[in-house]
N, C-alpha and C positions, 0 to 999 in steps of 0.2 A: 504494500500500500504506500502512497506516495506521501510523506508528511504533510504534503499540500492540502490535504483532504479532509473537510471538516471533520469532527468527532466533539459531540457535543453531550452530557448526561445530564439534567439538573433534575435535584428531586424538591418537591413542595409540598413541602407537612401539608398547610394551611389549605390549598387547596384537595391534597390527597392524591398529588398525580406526577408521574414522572415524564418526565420530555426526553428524547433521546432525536440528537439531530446528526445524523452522518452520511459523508457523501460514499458517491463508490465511482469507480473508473469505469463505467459502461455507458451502452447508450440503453435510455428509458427502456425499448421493448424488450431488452434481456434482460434488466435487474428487474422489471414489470415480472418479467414470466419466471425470475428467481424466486419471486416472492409469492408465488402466486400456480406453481406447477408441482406437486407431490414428489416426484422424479428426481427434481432439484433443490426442494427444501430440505429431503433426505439427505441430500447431501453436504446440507451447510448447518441444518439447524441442529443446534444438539454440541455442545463443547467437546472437544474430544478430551477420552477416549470414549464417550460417551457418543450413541448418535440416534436420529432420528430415526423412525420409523414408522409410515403411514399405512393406517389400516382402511380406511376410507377419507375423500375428499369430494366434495362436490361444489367448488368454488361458482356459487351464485347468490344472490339474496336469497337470503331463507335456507343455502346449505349450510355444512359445515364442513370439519377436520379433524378427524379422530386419528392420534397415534400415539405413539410411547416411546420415549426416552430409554433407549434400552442401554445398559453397562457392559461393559466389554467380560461379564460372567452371566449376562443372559438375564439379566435383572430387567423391570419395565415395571417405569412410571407412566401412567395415562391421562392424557390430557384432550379436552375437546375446547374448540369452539367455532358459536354459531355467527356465520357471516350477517351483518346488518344491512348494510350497502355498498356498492362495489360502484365507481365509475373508471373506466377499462385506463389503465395509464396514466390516472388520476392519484384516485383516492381507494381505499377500503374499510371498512372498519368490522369490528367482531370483539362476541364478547365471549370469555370462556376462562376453564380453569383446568385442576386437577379434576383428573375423572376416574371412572373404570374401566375395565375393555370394552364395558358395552358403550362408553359414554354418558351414562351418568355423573351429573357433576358432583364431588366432594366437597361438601359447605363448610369440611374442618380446614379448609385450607383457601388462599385467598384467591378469589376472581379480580378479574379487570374488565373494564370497555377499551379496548384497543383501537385506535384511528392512524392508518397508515398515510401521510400524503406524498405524491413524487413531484419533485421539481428536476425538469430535465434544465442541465447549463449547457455551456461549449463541447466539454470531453466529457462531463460528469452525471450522477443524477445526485441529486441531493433525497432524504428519506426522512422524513417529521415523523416520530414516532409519539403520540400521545396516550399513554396509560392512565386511566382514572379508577382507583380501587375507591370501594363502598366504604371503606374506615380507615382512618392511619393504620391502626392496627395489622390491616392488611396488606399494606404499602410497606408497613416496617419490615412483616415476616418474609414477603416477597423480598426483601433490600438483604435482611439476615440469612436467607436460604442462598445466598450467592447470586442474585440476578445481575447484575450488574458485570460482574466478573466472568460471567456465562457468557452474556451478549457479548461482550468484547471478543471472545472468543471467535461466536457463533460470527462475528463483522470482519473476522481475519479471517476465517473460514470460506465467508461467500467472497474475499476479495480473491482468494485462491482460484476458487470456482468462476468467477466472472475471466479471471485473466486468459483461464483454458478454453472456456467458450467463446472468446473474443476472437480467436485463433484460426 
């Protein structure tokens, strides 16, 4: 990744919500379909040595995204959520959490409303990431479970990936 590149985290008690703002070196229709294709989230989201794994996806209003976090000993955390609005190379948003395999969501643990936005520049796309949890409380244990430290990961991860599909 280029230092050039935005990377942006702020968190806000008061309001309850994290912003994450970071560019990436593509043009919009690939980091669009990175974020946004099974295939390819597999491949980035998920910190290693840990990775992703999609059990269903149905990227529409009104679908969602069931998969799990599996550990490199076959362990799996499950997570769902359901897409709100989607405008194509825009914006997205969804709301979801810890689940089961079936996708039921676990209310011991915290939810968000998720709102993706893309700004495509010159060489880059820029990504507004806006997280809003229902209580601090749920914003703190999401902050304390490692989010933060994941996503960075998960942002070196897709620069890897964008750079090879760029090719």
């Amino acid at each position: 990744m280029s230092s050039k590149l935005l990377v942006d985290f702020i968190v806000n008690k008061e309001n309850k919500t994290l912003h994450i703002a970071r560019e990436f070196d593509a043009g919009l229709a690939l980091v669009w379909r990175a974020w946004t294709t099974p295939e390819l989230l597999d491949q980035w989201w998920g910190p290693k040595p840990w990775k992703a794994e999609t059990k269903t996806m149905d990227f529409r209003e009104g679908g969602s995204w069931l998969y799990a976090m599996v550990s490199p000993e076959g362990e799996k955390h499950w997570s769902k959520t359901n897409f709100i609005s989607i405008a194509k190379e825009k914006s997205f948003s969804s709301k979801g959490g810890f689940s089961d395999e079936n996708g039921k969501i676990n209310p011991a643990f915290p939810q968000n409303l998720w709102e993706n936005r893309f700004t495509p520049g010159d060489h880059n796309v820029r990504v507004d990431m806006l997280l809003t949890y229902d209580t601090l409380t749920d914003l703190e244990k999401e902050m304390e479970m490692g989010f933060k430290e994941g996503m960075m990961i998960d942002f070196q991860q897709l620069d890897e990936l964008l750079s090879t599909l760029k090719k």
